[in-house]
C-alpha positions in Angstrom: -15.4 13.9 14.4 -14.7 10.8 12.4 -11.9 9.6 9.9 -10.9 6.1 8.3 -7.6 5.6 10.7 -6.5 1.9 9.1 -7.0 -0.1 5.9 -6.3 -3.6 6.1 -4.0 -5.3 3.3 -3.7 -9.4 3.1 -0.2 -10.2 2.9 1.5 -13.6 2.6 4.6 -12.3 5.0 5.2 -9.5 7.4 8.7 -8.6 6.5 8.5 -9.0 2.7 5.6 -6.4 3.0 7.1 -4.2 5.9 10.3 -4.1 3.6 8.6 -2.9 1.0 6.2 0.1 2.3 9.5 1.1 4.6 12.4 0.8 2.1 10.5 0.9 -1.6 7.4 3.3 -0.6 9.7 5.4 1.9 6.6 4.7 4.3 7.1 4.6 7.9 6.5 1.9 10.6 3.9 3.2 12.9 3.5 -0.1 15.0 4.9 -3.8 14.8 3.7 -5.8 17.9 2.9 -8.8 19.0 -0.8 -9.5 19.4 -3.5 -12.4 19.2 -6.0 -14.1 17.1 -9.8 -14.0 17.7 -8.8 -17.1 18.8 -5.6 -17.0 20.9 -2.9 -17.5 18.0 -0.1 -15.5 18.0 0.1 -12.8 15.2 1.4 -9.6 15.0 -0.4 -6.1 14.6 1.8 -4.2 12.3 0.7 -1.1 10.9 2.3 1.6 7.9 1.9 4.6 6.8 2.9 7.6 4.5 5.1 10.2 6.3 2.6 12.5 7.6 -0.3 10.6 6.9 -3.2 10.1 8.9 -4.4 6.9 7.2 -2.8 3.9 7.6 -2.4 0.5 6.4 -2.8 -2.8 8.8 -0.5 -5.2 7.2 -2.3 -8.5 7.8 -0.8 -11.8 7.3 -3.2 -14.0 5.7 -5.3 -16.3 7.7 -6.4 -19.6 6.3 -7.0 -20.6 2.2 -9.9 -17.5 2.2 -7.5 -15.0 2.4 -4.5 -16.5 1.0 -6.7 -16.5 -2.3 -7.2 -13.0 -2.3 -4.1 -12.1 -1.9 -2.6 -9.9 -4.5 -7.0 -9.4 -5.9 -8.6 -7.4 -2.7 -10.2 -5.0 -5.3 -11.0 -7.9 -7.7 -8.9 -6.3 -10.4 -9.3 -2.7 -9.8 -7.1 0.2 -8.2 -8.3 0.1 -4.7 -5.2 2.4 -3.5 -4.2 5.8 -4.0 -1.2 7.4 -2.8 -0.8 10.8 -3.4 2.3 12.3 -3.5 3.8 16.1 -3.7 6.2 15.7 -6.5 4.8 13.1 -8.9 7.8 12.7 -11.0 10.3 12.1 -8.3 8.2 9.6 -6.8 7.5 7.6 -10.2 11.5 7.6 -10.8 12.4 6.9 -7.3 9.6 4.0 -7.3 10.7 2.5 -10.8 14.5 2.4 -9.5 13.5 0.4 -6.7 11.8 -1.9 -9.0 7.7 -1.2 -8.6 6.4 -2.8 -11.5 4.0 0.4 -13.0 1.2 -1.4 -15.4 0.3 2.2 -16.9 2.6 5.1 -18.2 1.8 8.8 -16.5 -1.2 10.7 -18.1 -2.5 13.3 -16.8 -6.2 13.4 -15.5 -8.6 16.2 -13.9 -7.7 14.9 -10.3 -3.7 14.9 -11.2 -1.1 12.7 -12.8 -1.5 9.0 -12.5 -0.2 5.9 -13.2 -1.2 3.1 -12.1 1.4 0.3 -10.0 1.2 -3.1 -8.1 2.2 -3.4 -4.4 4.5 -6.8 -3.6 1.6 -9.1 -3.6 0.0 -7.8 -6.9 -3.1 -5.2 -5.7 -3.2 -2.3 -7.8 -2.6 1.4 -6.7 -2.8 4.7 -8.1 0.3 7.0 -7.9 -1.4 10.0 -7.7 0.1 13.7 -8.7 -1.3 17.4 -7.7 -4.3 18.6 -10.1 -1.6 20.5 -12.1 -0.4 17.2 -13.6 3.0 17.7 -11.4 
């Protein structure tokens, strides 16, 4: 058996990001540790991930000008998230309250509801609804 256990997301800071997967995506904090570079530097490992998820997301504070330019453009312009979630309008009113900026209104698709959002550094995600467009 296989399955994708962690995603990695370039962040400029750890606790702007943690602060908002915890407190605006209602994810949880699976790990936040102290660990090492490749080459001895001190980082931390910090990983999230939706309540009851299996997949989660290794925050990673960017490394050098590389990363720190593709910060906010991982998926070079494209949705390269998707977080599905039981009760899509809930979630969109709950999200939009706490201030997620949603680039797309709701329509409704074959695989569910969507609209389409951007995470605190800019990367776009799908908000994702049951096939039943709930």
């Amino acid at each position: 058996m296989s399955q994708l256990e962690l995603v990695a997301l370039i962040v400029r800071e750890y606790q702007p990001a943690i602060d908002f997967f915890v407190n605006v995506l209602q994810f949880e904090l699976v790990e936040d540790v102290p660990s090492l570079t490749n080459d001895g530097r001190p980082k931390r490992w910090v990983v999230v991930r939706p309540v009851g998820g299996s997949t989660g997301i290794l925050l990673a504070r960017a490394d050098g000008e590389r990363q720190e330019s593709v910060i906010g453009d991982q998926f070079a312009g494209r949705v390269g998230l998707f977080l599905r979630v039981d009760d899509f309008e809930a979630a969109h009113a709950r999200m939009i309250a706490a201030g997620v900026r949603f680039i797309t209104s709701p329509r409704v698709e074959p695989y569910g509801k969507v609209a389409v959002f951007l995470d605190i550094e800019g990367n776009r995600w799908d908000l994702l609804g049951r096939a039943n467009g709930t």
